[in-house]
N, CA, C and O atoms as a Tinker XYZ file with bonds, in Angstrom:
   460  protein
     1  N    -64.773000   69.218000  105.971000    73     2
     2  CA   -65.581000   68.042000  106.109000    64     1     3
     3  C    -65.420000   67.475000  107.514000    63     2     4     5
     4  O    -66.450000   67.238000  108.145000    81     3
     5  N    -64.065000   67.197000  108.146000    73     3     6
     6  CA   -63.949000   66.847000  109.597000    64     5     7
     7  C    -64.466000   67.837000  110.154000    63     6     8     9
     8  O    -65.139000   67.203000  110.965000    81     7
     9  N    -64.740000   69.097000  110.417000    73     7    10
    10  CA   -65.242000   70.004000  110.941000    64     9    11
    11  C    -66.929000   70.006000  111.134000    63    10    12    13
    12  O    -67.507000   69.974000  112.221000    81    11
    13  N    -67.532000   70.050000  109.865000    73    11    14
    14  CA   -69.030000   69.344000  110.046000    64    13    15
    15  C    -69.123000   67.879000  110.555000    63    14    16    17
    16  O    -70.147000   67.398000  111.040000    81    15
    17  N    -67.813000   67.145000  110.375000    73    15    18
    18  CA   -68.597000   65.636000  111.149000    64    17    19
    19  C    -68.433000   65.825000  112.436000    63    18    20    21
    20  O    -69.221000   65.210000  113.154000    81    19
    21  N    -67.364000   66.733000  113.134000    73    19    22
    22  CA   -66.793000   66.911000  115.079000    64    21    23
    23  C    -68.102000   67.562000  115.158000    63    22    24    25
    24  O    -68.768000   67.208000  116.131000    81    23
    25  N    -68.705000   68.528000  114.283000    73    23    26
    26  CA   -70.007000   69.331000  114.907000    64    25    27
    27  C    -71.089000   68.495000  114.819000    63    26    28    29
    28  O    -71.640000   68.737000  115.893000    81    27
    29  N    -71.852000   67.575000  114.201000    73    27    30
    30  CA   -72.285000   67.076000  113.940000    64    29    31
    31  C    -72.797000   65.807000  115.239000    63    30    32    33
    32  O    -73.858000   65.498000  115.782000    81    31
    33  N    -71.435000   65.375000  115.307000    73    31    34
    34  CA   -71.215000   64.611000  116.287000    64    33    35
    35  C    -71.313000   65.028000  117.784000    63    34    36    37
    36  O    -71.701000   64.208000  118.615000    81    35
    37  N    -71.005000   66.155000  118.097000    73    35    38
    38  CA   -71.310000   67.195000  118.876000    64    37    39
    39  C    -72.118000   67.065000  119.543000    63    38    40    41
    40  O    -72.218000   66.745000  120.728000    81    39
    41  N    -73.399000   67.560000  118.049000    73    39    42
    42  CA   -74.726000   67.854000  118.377000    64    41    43
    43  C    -74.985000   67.194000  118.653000    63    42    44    45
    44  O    -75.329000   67.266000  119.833000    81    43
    45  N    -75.149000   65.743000  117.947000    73    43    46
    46  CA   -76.115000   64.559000  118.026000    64    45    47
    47  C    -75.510000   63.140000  118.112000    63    46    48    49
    48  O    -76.354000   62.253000  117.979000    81    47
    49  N    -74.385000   62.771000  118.282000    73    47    50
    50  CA   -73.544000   61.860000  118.457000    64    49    51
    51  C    -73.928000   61.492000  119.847000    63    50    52    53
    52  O    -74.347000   60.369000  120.127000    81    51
    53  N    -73.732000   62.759000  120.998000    73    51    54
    54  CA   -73.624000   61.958000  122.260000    64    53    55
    55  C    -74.619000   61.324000  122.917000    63    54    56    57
    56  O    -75.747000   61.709000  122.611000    81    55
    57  N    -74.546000   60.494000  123.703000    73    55    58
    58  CA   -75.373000   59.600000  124.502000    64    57    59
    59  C    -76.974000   60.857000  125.355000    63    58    60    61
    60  O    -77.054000   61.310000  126.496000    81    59
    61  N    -77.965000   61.012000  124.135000    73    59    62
    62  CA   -79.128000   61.596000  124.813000    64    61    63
    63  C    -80.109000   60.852000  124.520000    63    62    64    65
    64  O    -80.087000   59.974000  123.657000    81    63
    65  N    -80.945000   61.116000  125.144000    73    63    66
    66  CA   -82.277000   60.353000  125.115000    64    65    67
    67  C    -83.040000   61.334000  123.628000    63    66    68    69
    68  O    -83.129000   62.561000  123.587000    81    67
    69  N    -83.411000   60.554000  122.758000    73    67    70
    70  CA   -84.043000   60.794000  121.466000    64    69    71
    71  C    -85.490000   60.807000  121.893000    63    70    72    73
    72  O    -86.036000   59.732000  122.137000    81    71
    73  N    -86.219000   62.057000  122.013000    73    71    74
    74  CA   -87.467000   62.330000  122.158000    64    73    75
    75  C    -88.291000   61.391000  120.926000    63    74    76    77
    76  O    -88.090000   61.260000  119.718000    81    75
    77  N    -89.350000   60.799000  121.915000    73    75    78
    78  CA   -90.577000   60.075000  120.843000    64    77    79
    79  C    -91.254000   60.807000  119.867000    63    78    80    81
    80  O    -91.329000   60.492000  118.680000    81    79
    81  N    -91.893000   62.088000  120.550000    73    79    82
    82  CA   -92.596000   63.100000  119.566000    64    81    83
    83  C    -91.863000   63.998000  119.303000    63    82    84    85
    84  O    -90.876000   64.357000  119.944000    81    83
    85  N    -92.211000   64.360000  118.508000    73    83    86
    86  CA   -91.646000   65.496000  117.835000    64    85    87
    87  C    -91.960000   66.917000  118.411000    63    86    88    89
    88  O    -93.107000   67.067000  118.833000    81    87
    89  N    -91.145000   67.931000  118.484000    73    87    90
    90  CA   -91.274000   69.296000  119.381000    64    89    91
    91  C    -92.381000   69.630000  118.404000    63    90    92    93
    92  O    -92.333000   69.355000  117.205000    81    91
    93  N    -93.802000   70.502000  119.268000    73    91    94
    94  CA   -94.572000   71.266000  118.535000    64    93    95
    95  C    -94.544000   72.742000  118.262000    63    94    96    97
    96  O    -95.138000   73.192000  117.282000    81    95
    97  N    -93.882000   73.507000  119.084000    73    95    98
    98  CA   -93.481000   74.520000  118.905000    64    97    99
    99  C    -91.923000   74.737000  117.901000    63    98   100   101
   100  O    -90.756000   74.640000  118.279000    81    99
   101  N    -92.396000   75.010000  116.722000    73    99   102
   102  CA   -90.964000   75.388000  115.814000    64   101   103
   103  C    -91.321000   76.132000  114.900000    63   102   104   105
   104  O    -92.514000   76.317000  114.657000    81   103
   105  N    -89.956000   76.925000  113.952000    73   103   106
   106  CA   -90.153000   77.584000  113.229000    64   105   107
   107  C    -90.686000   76.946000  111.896000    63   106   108   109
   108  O    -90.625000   75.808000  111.429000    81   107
   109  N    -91.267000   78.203000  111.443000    73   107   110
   110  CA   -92.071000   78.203000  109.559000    64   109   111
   111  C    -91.088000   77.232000  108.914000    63   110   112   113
   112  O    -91.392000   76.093000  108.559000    81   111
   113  N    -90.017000   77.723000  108.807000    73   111   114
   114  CA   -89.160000   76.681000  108.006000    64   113   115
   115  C    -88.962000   74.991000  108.504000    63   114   116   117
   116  O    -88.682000   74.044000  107.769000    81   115
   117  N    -89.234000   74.971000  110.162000    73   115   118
   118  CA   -89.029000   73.510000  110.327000    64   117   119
   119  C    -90.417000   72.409000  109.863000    63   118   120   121
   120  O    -90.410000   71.252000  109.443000    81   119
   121  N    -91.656000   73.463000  110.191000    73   119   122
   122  CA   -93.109000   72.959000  109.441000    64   121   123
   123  C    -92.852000   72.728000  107.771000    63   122   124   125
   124  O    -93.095000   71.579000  107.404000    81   123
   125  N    -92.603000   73.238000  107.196000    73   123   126
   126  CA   -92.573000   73.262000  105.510000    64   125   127
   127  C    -91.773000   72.155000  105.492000    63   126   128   129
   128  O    -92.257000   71.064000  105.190000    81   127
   129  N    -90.160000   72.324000  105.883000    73   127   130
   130  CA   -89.641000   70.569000  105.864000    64   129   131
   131  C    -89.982000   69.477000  106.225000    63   130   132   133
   132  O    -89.464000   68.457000  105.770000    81   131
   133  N    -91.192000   69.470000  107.370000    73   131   134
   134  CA   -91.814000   68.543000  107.497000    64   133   135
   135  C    -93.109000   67.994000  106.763000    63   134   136   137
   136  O    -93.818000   66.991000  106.838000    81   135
   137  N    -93.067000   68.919000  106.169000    73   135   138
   138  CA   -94.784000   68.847000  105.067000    64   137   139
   139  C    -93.921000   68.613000  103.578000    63   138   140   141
   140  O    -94.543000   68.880000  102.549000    81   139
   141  N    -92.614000   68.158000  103.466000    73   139   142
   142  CA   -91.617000   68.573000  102.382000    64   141   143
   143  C    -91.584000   69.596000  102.049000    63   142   144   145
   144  O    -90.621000   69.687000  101.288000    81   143
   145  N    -92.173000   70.704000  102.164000    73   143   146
   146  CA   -91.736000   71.832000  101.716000    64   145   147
   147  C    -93.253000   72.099000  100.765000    63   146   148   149
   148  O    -93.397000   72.944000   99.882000    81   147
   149  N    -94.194000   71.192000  101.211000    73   147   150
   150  CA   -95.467000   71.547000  100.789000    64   149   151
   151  C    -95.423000   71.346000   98.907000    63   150   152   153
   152  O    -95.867000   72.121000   98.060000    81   151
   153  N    -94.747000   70.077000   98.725000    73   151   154
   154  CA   -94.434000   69.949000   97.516000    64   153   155
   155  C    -95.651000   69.061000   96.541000    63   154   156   157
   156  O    -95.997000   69.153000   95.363000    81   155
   157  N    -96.122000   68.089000   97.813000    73   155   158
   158  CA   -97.246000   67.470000   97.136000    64   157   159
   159  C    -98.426000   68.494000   97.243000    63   158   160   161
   160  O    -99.134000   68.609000   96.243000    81   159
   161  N    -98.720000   69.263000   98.364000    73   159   162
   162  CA   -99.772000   70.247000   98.486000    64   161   163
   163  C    -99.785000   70.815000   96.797000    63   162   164   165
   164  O   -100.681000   70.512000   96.008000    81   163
   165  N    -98.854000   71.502000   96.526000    73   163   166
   166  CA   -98.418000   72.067000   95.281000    64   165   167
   167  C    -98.478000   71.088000   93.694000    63   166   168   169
   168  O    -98.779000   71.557000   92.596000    81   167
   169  N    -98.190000   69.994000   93.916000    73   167   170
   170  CA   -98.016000   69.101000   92.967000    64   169   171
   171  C    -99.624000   68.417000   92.945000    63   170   172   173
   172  O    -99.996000   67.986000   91.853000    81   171
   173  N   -100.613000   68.307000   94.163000    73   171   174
   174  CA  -101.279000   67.692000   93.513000    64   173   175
   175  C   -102.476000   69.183000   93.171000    63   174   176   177
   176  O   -103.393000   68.971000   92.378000    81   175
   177  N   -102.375000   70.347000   93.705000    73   175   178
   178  CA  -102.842000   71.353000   93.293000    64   177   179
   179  C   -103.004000   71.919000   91.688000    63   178   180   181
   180  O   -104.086000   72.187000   91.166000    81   179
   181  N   -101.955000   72.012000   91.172000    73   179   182
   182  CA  -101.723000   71.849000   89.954000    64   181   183
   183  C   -101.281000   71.338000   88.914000    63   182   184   185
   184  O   -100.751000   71.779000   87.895000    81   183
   185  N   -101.681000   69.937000   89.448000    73   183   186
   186  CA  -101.170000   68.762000   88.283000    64   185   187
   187  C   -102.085000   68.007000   88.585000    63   186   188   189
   188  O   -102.965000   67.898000   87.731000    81   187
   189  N   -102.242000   67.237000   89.827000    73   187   190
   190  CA  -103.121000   66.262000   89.733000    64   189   191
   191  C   -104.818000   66.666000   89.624000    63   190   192   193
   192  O   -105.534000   66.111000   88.790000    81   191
   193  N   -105.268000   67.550000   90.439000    73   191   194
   194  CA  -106.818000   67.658000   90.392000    64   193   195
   195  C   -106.977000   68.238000   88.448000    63   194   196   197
   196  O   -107.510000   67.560000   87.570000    81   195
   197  N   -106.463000   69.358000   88.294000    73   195   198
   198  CA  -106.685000   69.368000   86.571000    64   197   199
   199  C   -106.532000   68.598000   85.947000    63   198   200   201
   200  O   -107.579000   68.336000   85.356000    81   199
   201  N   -105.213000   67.561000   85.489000    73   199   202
   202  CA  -105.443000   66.210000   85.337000    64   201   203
   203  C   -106.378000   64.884000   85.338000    63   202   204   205
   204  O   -106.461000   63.903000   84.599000    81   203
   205  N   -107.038000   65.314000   86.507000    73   203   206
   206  CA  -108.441000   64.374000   86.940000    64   205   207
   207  C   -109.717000   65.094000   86.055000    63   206   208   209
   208  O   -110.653000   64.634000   85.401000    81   207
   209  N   -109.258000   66.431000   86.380000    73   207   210
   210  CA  -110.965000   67.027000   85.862000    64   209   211
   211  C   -110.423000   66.693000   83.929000    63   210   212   213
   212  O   -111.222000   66.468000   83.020000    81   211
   213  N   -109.769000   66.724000   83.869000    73   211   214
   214  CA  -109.570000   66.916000   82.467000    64   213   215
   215  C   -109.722000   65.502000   81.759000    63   214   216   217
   216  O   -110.219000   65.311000   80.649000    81   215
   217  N   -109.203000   64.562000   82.609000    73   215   218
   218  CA  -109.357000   62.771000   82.343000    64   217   219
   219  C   -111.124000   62.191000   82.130000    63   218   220   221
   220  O   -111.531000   61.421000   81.261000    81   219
   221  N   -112.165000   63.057000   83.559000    73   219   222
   222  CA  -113.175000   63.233000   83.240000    64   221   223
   223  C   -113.508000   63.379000   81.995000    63   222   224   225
   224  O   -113.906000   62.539000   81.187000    81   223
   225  N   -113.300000   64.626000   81.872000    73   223   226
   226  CA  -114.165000   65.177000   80.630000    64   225   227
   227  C   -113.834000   64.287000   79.377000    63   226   228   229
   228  O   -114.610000   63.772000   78.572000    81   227
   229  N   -112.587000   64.256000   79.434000    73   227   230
   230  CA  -112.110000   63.377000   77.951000    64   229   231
   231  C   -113.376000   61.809000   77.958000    63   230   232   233
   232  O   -113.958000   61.338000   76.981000    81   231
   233  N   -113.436000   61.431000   79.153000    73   231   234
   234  CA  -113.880000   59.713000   79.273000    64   233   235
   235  C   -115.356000   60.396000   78.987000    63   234   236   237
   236  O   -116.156000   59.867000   78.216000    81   235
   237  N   -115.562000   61.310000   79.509000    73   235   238
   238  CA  -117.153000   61.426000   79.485000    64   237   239
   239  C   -117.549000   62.209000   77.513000    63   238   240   241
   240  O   -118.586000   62.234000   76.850000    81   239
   241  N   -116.439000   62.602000   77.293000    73   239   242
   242  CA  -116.554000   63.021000   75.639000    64   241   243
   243  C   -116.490000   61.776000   74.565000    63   242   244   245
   244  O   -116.854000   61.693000   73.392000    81   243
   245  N   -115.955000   60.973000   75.345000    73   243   246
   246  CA  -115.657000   59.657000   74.176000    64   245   247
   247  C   -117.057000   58.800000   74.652000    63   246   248   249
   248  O   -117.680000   58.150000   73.812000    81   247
   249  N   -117.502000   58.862000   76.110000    73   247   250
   250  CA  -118.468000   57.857000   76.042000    64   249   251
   251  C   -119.725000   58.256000   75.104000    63   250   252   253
   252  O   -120.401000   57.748000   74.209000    81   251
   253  N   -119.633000   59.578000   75.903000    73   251   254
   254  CA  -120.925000   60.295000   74.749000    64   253   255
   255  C   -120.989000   60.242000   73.571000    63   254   256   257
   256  O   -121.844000   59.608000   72.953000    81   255
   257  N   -119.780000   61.133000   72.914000    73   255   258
   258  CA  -119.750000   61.330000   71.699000    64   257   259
   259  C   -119.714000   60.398000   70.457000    63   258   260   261
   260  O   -120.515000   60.203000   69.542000    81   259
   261  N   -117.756000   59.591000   70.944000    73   259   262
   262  CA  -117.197000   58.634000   70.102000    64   261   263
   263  C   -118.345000   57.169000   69.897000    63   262   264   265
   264  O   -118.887000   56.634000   68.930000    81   263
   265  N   -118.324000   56.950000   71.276000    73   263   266
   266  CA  -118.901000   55.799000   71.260000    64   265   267
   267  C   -120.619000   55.935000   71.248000    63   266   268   269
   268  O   -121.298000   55.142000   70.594000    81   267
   269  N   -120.920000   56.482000   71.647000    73   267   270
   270  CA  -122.456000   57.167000   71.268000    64   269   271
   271  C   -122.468000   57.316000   69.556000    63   270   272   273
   272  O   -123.638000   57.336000   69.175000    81   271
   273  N   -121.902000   57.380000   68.894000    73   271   274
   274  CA  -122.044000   57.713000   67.192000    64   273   275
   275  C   -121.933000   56.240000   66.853000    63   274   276   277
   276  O   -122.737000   55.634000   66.145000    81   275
   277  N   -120.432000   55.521000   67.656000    73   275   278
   278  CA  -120.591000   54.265000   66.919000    64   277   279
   279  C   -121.523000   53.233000   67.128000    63   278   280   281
   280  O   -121.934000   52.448000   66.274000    81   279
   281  N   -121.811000   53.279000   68.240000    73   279   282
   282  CA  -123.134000   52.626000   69.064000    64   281   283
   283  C   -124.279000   52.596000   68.463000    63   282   284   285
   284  O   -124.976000   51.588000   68.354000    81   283
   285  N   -124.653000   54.159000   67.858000    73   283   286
   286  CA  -125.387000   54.693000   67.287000    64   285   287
   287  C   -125.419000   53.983000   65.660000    63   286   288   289
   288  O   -126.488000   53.454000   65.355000    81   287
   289  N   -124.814000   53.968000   65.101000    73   287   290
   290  CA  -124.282000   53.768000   63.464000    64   289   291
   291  C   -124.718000   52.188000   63.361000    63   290   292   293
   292  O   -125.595000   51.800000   62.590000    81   291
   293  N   -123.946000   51.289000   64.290000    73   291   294
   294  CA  -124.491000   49.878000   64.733000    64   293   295
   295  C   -125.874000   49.627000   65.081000    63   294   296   297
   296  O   -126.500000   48.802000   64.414000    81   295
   297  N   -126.461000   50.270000   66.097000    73   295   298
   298  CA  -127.553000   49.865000   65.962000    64   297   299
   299  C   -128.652000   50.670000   64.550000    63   298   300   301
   300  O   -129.811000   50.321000   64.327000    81   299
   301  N   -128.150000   51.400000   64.035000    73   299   302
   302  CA  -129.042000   51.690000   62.806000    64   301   303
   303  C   -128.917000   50.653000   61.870000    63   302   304   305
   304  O   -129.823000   50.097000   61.249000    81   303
   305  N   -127.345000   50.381000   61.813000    73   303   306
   306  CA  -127.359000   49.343000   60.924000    64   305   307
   307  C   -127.830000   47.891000   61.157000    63   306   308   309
   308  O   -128.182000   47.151000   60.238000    81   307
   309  N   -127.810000   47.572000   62.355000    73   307   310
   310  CA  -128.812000   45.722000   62.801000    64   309   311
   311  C   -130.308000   46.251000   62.459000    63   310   312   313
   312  O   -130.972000   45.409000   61.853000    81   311
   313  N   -131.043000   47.605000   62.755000    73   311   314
   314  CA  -132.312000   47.668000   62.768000    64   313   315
   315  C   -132.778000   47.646000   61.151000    63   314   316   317
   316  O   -133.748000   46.983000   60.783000    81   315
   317  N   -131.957000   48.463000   60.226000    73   315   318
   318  CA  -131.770000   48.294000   59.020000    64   317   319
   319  C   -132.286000   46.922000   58.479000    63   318   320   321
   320  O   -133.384000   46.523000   58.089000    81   319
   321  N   -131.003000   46.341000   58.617000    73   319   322
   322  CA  -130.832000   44.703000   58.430000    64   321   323
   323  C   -131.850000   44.142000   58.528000    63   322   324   325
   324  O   -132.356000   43.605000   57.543000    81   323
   325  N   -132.549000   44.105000   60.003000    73   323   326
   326  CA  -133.540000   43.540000   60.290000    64   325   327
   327  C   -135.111000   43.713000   59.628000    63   326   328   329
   328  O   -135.984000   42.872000   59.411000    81   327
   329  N   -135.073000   44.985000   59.439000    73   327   330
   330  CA  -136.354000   45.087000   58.425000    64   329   331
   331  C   -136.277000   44.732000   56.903000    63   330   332   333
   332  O   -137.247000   44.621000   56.153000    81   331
   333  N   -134.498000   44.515000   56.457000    73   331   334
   334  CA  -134.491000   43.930000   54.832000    64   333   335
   335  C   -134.651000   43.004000   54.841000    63   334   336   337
   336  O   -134.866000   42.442000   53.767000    81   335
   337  N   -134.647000   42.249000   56.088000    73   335   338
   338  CA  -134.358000   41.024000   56.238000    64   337   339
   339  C   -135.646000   40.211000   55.712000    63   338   340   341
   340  O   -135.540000   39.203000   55.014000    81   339
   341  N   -137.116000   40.871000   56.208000    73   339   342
   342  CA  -137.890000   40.192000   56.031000    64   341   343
   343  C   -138.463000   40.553000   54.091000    63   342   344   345
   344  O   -139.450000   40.002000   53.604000    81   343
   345  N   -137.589000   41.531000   53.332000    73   343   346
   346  CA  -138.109000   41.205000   51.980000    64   345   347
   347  C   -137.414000   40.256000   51.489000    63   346   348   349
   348  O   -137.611000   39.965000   50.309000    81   347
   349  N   -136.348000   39.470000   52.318000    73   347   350
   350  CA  -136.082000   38.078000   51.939000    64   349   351
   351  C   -136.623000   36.857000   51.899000    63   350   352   353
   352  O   -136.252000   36.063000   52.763000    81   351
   353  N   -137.758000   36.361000   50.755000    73   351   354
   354  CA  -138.484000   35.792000   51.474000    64   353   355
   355  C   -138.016000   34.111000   51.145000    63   354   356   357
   356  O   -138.382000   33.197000   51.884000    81   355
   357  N   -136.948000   33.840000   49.627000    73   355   358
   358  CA  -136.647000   32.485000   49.583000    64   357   359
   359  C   -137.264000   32.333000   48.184000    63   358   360   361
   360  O   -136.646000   31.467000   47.565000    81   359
   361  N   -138.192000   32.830000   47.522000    73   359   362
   362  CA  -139.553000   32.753000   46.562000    64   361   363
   363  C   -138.602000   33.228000   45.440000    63   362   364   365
   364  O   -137.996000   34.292000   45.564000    81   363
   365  N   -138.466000   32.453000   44.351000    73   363   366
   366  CA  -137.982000   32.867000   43.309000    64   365   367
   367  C   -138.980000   34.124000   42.324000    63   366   368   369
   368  O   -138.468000   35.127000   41.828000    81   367
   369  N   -140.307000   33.802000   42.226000    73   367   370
   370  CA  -141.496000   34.243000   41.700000    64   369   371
   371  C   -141.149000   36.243000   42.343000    63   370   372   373
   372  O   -141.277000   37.243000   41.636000    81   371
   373  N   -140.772000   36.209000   43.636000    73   371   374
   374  CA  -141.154000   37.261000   44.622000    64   373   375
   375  C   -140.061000   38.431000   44.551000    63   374   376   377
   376  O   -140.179000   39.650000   44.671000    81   375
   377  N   -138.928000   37.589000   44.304000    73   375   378
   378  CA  -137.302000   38.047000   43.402000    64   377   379
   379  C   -137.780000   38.967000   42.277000    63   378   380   381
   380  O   -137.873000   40.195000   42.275000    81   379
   381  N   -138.145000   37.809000   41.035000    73   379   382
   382  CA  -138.652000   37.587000   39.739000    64   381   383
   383  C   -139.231000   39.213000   39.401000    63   382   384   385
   384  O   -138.766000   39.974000   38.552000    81   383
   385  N   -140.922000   39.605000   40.779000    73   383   386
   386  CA  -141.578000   40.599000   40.718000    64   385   387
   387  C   -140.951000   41.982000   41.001000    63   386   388   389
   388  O   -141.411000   43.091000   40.729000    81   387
   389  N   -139.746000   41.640000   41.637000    73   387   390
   390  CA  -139.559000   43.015000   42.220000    64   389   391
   391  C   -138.347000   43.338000   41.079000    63   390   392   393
   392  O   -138.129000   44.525000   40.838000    81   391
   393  N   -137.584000   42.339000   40.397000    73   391   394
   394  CA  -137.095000   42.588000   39.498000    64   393   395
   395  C   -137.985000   43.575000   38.288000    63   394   396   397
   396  O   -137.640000   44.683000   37.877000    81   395
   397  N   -139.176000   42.813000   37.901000    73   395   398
   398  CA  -139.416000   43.676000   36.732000    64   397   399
   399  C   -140.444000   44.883000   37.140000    63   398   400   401
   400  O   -141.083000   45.519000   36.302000    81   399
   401  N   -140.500000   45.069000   38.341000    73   399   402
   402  CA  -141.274000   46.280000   38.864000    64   401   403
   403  C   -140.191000   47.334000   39.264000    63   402   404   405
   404  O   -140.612000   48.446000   39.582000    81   403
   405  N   -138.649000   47.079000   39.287000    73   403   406
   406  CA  -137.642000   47.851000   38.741000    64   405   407
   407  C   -137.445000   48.283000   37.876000    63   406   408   409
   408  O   -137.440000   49.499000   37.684000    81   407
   409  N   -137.229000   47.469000   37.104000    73   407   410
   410  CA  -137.736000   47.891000   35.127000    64   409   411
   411  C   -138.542000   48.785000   34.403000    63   410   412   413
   412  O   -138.414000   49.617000   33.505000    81   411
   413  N   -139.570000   48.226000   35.245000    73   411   414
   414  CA  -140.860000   49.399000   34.552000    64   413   415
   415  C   -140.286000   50.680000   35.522000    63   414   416   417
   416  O   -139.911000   51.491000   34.675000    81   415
   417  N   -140.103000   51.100000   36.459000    73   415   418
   418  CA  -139.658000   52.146000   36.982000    64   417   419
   419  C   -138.403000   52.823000   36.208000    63   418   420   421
   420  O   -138.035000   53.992000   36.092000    81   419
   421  N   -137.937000   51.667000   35.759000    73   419   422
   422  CA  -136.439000   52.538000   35.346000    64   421   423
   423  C   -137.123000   52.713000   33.868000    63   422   424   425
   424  O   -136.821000   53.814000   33.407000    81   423
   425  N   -137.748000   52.140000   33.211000    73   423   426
   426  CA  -138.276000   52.470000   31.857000    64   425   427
   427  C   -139.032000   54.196000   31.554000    63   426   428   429
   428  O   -138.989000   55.097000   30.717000    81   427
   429  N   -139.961000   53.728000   33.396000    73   427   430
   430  CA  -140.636000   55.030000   33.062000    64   429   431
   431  C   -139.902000   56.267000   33.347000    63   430   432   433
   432  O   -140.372000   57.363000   33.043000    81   431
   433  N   -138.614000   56.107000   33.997000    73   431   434
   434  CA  -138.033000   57.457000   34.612000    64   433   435
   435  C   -137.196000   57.665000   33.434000    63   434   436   437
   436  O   -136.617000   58.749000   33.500000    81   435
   437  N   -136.849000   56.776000   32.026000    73   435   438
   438  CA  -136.071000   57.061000   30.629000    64   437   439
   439  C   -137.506000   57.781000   29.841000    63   438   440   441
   440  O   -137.466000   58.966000   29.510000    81   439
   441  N   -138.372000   57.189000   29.667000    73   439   442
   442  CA  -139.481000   57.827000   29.098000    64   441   443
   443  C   -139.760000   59.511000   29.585000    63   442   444   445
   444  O   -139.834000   60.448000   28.790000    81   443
   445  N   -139.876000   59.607000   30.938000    73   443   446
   446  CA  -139.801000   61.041000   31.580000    64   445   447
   447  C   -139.090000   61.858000   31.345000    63   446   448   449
   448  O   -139.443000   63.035000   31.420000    81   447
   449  N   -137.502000   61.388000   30.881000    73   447   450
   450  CA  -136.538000   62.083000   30.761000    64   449   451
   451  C   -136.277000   62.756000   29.080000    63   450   452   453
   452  O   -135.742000   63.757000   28.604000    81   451
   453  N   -136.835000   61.828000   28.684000    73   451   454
   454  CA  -136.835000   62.247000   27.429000    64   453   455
   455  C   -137.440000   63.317000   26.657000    63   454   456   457
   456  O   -137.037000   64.004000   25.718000    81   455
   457  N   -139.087000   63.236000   27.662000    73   455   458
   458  CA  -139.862000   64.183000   26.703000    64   457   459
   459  C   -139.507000   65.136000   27.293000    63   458   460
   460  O   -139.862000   66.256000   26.927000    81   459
């Protein structure tokens, strides 16, 4: 351990002037440590862009699909609504008719069944 700190110190301990830029001429290995070792190149290569395309598709499957059905289901059901709405009319008499024009239907579909 004293041996790497006397070398150490050696090297870079004594009184030199610390270059501003950085040397451009160096070896493969001093580029890769400076790029980390090309770890995000790598990390966002195969993690992040598939990740993204895949986050896509999911958001664009739920907007379509999920929420497109329920969207879908809702507005069938207000448009529904809205057209029962108007055999509501308040009229006891109008109740009264559609009651026994059930009746005779259900009478005649026991009569049908029978013979």
């Amino acid at each position: 351990m004293l041996a790497g700190a006397a070398l150490a110190y050696l090297q870079y301990g004594r009184d030199r002037d610390i270059p501003v830029l950085a040397p451009v001429a160096v070896s493969p290995l001093t580029t890769a440590a400076r790029r980390d070792l090309y770890q995000d190149a790598f990390n966002e290569a195969v993690f992040m862009r598939p990740g993204q395309y895949l986050t896509r598709s999911l958001v664009y499957g739920d907007n379509r699909g999920i929420d497109g059905a329920v969207n879908g289901l809702a507005a069938l059901i207000g448009g529904t609504s809205g057209r029962l709405r108007r055999l509501q009319t308040g009229f006891v008499r109008s109740y009264a008719l559609s009651m026994l024009g059930g009746a005779v239907v259900l009478v005649a579909a026991l009569l049908l069944v029978r013979v």
